[in-house]
C-alpha positions as CSV (number, residue, x, y, z in Angstrom):
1,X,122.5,127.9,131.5
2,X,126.3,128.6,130.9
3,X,129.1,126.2,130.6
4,X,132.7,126.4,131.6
5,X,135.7,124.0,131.3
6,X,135.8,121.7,134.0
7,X,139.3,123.2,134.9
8,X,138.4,126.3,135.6
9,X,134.9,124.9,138.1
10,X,137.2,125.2,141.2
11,X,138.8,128.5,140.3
12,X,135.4,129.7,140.6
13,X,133.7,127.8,142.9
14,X,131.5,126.8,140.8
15,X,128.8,123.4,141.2
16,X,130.3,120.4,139.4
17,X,128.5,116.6,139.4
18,X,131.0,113.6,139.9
19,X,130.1,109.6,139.5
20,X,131.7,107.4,141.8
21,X,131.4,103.8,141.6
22,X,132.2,101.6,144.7
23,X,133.3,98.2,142.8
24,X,133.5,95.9,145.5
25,X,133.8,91.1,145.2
26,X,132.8,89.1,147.3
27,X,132.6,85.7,149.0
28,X,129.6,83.6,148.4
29,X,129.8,82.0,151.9
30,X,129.3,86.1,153.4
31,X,132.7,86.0,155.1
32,X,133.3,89.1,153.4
33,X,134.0,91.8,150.7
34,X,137.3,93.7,149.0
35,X,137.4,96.4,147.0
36,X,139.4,98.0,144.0
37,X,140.8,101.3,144.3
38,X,142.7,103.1,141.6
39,X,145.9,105.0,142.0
40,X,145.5,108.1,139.6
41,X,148.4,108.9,137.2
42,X,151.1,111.0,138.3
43,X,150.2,113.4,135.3
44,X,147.1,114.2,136.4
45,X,146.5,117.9,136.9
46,X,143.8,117.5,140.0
47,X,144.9,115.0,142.9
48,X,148.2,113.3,140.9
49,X,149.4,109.8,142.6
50,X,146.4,109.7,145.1
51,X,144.3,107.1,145.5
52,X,140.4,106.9,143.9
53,X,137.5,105.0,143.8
54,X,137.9,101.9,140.7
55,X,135.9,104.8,138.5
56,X,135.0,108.3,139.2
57,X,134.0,111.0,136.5
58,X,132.9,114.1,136.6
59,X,129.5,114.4,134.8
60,X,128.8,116.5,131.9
61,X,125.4,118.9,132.2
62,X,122.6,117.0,130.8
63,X,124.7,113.4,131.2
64,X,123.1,110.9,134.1
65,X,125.1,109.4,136.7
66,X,124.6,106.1,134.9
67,X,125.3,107.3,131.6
68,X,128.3,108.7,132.7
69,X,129.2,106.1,135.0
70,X,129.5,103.6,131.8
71,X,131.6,105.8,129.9
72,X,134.0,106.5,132.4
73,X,134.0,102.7,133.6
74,X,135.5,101.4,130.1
75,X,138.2,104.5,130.0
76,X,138.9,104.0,133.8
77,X,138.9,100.6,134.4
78,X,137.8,98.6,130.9
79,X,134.7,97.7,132.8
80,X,131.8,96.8,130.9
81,X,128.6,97.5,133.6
82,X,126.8,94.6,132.5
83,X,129.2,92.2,133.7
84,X,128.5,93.5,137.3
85,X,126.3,91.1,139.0
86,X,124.8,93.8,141.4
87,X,124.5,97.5,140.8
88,X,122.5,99.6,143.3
89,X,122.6,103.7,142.9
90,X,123.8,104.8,146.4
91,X,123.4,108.3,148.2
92,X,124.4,111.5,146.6
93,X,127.2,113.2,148.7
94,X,128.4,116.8,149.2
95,X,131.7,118.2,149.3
96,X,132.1,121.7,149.5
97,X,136.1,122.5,150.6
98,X,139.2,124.8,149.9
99,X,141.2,123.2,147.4
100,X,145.2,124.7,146.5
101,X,143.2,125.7,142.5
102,X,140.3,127.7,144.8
103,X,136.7,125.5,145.7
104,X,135.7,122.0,145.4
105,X,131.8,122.3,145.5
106,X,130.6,119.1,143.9
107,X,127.9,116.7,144.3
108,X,128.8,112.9,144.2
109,X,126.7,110.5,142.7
110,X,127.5,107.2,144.3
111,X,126.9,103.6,142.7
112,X,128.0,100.3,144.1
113,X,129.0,97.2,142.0
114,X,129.1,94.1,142.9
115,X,131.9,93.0,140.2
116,X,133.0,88.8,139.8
117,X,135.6,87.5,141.7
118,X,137.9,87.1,138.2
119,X,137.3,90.8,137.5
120,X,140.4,92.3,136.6
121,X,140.5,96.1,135.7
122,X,142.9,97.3,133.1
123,X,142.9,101.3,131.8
124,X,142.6,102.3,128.5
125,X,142.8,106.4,128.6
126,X,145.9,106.7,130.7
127,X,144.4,108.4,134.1
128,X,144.7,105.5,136.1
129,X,148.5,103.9,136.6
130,X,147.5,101.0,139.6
131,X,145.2,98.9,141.1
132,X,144.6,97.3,144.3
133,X,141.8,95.0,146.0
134,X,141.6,95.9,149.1
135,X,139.9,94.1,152.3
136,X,137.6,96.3,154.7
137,X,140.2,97.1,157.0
138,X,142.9,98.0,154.8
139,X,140.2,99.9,152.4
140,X,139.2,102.0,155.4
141,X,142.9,102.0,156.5
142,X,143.4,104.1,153.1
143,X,140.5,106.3,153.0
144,X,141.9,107.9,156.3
145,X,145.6,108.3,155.3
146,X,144.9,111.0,153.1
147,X,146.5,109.2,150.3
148,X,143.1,109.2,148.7
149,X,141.4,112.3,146.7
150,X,139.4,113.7,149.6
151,X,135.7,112.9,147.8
152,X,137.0,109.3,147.0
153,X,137.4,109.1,150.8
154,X,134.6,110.3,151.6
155,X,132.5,107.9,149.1
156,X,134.9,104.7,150.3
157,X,133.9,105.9,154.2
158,X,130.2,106.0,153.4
159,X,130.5,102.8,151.5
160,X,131.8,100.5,153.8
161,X,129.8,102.4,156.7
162,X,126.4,100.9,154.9
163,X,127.9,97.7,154.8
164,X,128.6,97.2,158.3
């Protein structure tokens, strides 16, 4: 099996893997959830400024979604997994779109954290240049503004669509 750059996987339409990680707190009495989003830099070269899930990666060949997952959480967010008090894999999602560089066919790999309340993310490899914790409403509010990267949106829809 060949390898590319992941640069040049849209140019060519060709398959790419992606974690995404749903980081989400939570009230112990149920009345309800937020959860963090990430702005991505403004130096980015895919998506600069938009808005992301906390952590999202693309996955190298022969790397799991959880093995990647952890090494993009402490670049990403300085979040160590094992402080998360729940972590479920989700649902694998498909996005397969025109994109300005030529094809976005990618399969996301989905993973929900339930973080604590005091959780505060801070990046350490410069992608990342804001956070926000964000209630149901206003996380929805986002994903549908298209100020979010389209497969962010479409993992933040899913999300709060299986917990409602």
């Amino acid at each position: 099996m060949g390898q590319m750059e992941r640069a040049a996987a849209r140019f060519w339409g060709s398959h790419t893997r992606a974690v995404h990680l749903n980081a989400w707190v939570g009230w112990d009495d149920g009345a309800g959830f937020q959860l963090w989003l990430a702005q991505r830099a403004h130096n980015k070269a895919t998506d600069p400024g938009l808005w992301d899930n906390l952590v999202a990666g693309c996955l190298g060949p022969r790397e799991g979604a959880l093995q990647g997952l952890k090494r993009e959480a402490i670049e990403e967010a300085g979040l160590d997994l094992a402080s998360a008090q729940k972590l479920v894999c989700g649902p694998s999602l498909k996005i397969d779109r025109a994109v300005p560089e030529g094809w976005q066919l990618e399969t996301l790999q989905v993973v929900d954290a339930q973080l604590p309340m005091e959780f505060r993310p801070h990046n350490q490899d410069g992608e990342v240049q804001a956070f926000e914790l964000l209630g149901w409403a206003e996380a929805r509010r986002r994903a549908l503004s298209g100020t979010m990267t389209a497969d962010a949106a479409l993992v933040t829809l899913d999300f709060l669509r299986r917990q409602h």
